[in-house]
N, C-alpha and C positions, 0 to 999 in steps of 0.2 A: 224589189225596188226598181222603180223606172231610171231606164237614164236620163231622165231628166230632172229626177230628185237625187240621183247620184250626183253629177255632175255639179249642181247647187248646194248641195252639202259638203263638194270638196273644197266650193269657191269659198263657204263661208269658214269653214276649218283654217283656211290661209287667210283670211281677215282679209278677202277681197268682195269686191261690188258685184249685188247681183240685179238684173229686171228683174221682176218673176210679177206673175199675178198674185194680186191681194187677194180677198173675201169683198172687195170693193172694187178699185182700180187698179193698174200696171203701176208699182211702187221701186223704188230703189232701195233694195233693202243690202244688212249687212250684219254679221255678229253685234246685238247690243250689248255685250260686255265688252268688247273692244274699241280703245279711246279712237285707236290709231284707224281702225276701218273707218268711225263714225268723223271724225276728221275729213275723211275723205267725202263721205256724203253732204258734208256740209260742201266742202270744196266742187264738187260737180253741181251741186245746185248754187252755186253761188249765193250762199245764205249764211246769214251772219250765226256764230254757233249762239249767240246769244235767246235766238229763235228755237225752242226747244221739238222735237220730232218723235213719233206716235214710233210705242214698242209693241210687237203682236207676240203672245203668247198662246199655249195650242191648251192652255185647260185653267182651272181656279187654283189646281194643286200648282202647276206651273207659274201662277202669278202670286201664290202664297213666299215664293222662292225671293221674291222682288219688289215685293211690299210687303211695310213694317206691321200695318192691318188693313183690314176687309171690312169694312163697316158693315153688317148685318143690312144694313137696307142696301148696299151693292148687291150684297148678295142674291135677296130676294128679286131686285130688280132685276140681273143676267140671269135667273131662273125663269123668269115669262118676258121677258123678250127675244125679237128673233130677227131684228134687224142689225145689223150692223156700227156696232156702239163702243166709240174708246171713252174711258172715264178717265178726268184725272185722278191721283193716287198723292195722297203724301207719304214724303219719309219714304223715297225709295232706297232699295238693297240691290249690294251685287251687280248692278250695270254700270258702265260704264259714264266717268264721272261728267262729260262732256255732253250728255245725252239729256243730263238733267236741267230740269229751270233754274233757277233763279232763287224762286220761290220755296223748293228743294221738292217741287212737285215733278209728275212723269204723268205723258198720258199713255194709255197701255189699252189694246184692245184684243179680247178673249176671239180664237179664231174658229170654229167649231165645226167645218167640212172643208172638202177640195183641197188640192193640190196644196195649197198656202198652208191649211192644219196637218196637214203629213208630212212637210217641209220642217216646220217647227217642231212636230213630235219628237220626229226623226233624227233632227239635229240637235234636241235634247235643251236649245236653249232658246232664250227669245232673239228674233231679230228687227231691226228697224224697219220700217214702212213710211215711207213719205213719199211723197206724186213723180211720178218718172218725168220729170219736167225742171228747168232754171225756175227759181223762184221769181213771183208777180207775175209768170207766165202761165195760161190754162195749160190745166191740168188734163192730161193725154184720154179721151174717152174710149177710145182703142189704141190697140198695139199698134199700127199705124200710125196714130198720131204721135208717136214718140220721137223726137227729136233724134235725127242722126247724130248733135255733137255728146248728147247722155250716153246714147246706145255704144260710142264709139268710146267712152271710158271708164265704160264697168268692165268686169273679168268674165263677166256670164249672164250671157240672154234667154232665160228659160226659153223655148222654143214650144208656146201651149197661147198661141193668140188668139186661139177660141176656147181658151180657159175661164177667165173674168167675163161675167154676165153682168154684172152690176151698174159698172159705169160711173156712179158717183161715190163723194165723198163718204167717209161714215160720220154717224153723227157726235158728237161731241159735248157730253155732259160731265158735270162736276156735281156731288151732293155737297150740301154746303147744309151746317143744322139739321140734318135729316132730308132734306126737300130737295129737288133734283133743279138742278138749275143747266138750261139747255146755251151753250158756246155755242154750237152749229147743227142746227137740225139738218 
């Protein structure tokens, strides 16, 4: 194990804030089963908790763990896709109550290489992912661009700034009756 997936699996074991690169962007993530971590990522982003924040899980068997079902056309769908896709989910399990909408939905994104899918494996559960940024504010395109007062109150800055290739958001769908309805391409 690298020390840098050590070192981020110890942060999230103590329900503390980490950088780390996504499968997308530089995110602030944290144990999502924990109210009291995800509290706090609402608090550094200054975002109201009522605005609910994308969970990344590292496989299907792992997000069978945290939704009540899988509709058979998700399924089909993250078998031939290969871009980077959170779906929302109803009737989520097992996370943390605070992380959830409203609506009693979760948006949850399957992570499938790199550093971020070994992070997760590793740590055995899901964690949060939202823009290493204050909210209304762009969102970081590199490590660089990350704001010194973020960087200054998490517990752990992966140190892998030429880890994330991506640079943007991922996309963001819901099935709704079978049929894929696109939030944010």
């Amino acid at each position: 194990m690298s020390s840098e997936l050590y070192l981020a699996i110890d942060s999230l074991e103590k329900e503390e804030l980490i950088v780390y690169p996504t499968d997308t962007i530089y995110g602030i993530g944290c144990d999502a089963t924990s109210s009291k971590a995800v509290s706090q990522v609402f608090e550094i982003k200054q975002r109201e908790e009522s605005k609910s924040l994308i969970v990344l899980v590292s496989s299907i068997v792992m997000l069978n763990k945290y939704v009540e079902i899988i509709p058979k056309e998700i399924i089909n769908y993250l078998k031939t896709n290969e871009k980077p896709t959170t779906i929302i989910y109803n009737n989520p399990l097992n996370l943390a109550k605070n992380i959830i909408a409203k609506d009693n939905t979760i948006a949850i994104r399957i992570v499938f290489k790199g550093f971020c899918h070994e992070l997760i494996k590793t740590f055995g559960k899901p964690i949060v992912s939202t823009s290493a940024n204050i909210s209304n504010k762009p969102a970081p395109i590199n490590f660089k661009d990350i704001d010194e007062s973020i960087l200054s109150k998490v517990d752990y800055v992966v140190n892998l700034p030429l880890e994330n290739k991506s640079n943007k958001p991922s996309t963001i769908i819901k099935f709704v009756n079978g049929k894929i309805e696109f939030l944010r391409k």
